[in-house]
C-alpha positions, 0 to 999 in steps of 0.5 A: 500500500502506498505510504505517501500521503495525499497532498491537494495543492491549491494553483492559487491566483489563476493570474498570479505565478501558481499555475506555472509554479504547480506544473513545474513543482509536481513533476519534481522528483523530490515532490513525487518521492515523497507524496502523491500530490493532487492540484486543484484548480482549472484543468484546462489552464493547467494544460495549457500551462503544462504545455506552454513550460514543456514540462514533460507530462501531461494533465489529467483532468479529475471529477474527484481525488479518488480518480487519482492514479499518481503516474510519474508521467501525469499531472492530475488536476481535480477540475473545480469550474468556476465559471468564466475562468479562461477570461482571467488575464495573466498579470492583472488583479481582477475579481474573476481569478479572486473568486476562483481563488476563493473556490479552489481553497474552500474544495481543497479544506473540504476534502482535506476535513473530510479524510480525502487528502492529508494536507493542503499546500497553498499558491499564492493568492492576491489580496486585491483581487479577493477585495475586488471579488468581495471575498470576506477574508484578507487571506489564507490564514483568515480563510482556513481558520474560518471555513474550518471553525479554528479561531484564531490560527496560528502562522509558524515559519519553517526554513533548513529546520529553524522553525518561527512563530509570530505573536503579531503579523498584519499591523503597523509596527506601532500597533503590534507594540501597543498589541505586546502586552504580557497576557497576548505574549504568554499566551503566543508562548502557550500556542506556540508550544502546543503547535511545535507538540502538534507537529510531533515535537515531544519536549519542545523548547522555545526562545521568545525574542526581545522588542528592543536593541540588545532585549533592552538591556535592563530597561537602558533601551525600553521597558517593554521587556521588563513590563511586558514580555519577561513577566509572561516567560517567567509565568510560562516557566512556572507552568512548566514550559521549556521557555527562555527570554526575552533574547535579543533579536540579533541573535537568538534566531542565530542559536536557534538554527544551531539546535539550542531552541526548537523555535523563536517566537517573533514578536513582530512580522519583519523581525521574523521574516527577515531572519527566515528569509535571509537563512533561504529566501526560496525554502522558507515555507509557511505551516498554519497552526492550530487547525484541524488540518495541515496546512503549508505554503510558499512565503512568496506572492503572485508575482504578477510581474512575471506571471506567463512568462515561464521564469517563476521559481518552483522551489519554494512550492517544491519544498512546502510540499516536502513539509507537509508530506514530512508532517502529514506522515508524522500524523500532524 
């Protein structure tokens, strides 16, 4: 019996880079070694895009993912219509490629709650184009933990084994400093552990970042470690939570990718984003926590400057697809 666990791989923005870097991805021989990777999408665009990239396979076109056979020589496609789909310009914002987007992803979290697949890998989508097609969600995150009733969900960062988590994202630097209070930044410790447990991490320990230069330095640089942030790890501690902090920013995300932490909790976006994507720009991937299903992304968007012509990057696909397939057969 096949071991490899059924991944559905969302093609994202039909206008965006997703067809092109789907087609390239799934006839990848690290991709088919370690899962059966099903996309979903439009099949005809799929085509058309397979054909455009010479990419060495052809697509087959499915009602269902148990039509699925996995043949090395075939990209198989769950064919979702959405109507007026083939208008979609390459390149463009538009509420057309938004709604497709939106439908891809709903089908995909269905079959994924329902047992179908193992896991959802997700393209990129354009947060434009969902407004223009008046879709209630800014983007995946919001979209999954609504459609699969998981308020909030969680987003952690994976790249060569340095794994780190965000206690705020989507905000203006000043409002995530105002959002840093000590209750949000124990219970982004709590989370943070209880995800790294979900992802078969038994013991797990965790490094909370400092806000200010050298983690404040006693107060000589901001007092928000002091006020804040050290009181909610030293809380954390009493719990019995394997959690060190607050460390300055300049290094702890180093001492992590050297084995001294499981992960870092990033206070902010940039500061955790920059640390990942300096390590390995192309492999830093995505994993959506505290869900009822697995999800894994690229950290890259639609690319509209460069959709249709042939020169999108695979990479980062390529390797969320292996860490969903990683977690999945761990039983994440």
């Amino acid at each position: 019996m096949d071991q490899r666990p059924l991944v559905a791989i969302t093609i994202g923005d039909p206008a965006g880079i997703g067809p092109e870097i789907s087609a390239r991805a799934l006839v990848a021989d690290d991709v088919r070694e370690v899962s059966r990777p099903l996309v979903v999408g439009d099949a005809r665009l799929m085509e058309r895009t397979a054909l455009a990239l010479e990419v060495g396979a052809r697509v087959r076109r499915l009602e269902a993912p148990e039509e699925a056979l996995f043949r090395p020589d075939e990209i198989e496609v769950w064919d979702i219509p959405v109507q007026g789909v083939d208008a979609v310009r390459t390149g463009e914002v538009q509420a057309l490629a938004g709604r497709a987007a939106f439908v891809y992803i709903q089908e995909a979290i269905r079959a994924t709650l329902s047992g179908r697949a193992a896991g959802i890998v997700t393209a990129p989508i354009n947060k434009e184009s969902l407004r223009a097609a008046k879709v209630p969600f800014i983007g995946h995150t919001e979209m999954l933990a609504e459609l699969t009733g998981s308020h909030p969900a969680m987003t952690m960062f994976e790249v060569r084994g340095l794994r780190i988590f965000f206690l705020t994202r989507h905000l203006a630097l000043a409002e995530a400093i105002r959002q840093m209070t000590r209750n949000k930044v124990l219970e982004g410790i709590r989370r943070s552990i209880a995800g790294l447990k979900s992802l078969g991490v038994p013991h797990p320990s965790l490094a909370v970042a400092g806000l200010n230069p050298h983690a404040g330095e006693d107060g000589l640089f901001g007092d928000e470690e002091q006020r804040e942030i050290r009181p909610a790890v030293e809380t954390a501690r009493s719990e019995g939570y394997e959690v060190t902090g607050p460390l300055p920013a300049d290094s702890v995300f180093h001492h992590a990718a050297q084995g001294r932490f499981d992960a870092v909790l990033a206070l902010y976006h940039d500061q955790g984003h920059i640390a990942a994507k300096m390590m390995d720009f192309e492999r830093t991937v995505s994993v959506t926590l505290g869900l009822p299903i697995l999800r894994t992304s690229v950290d890259h968007g639609t690319a509209f400057d460069i959709a249709g012509k042939g020169i999108a990057s695979p990479v980062s696909l390529v390797e969320a697809i292996r860490v969903a397939a990683r977690y999945a057969s761990k039983g994440a």
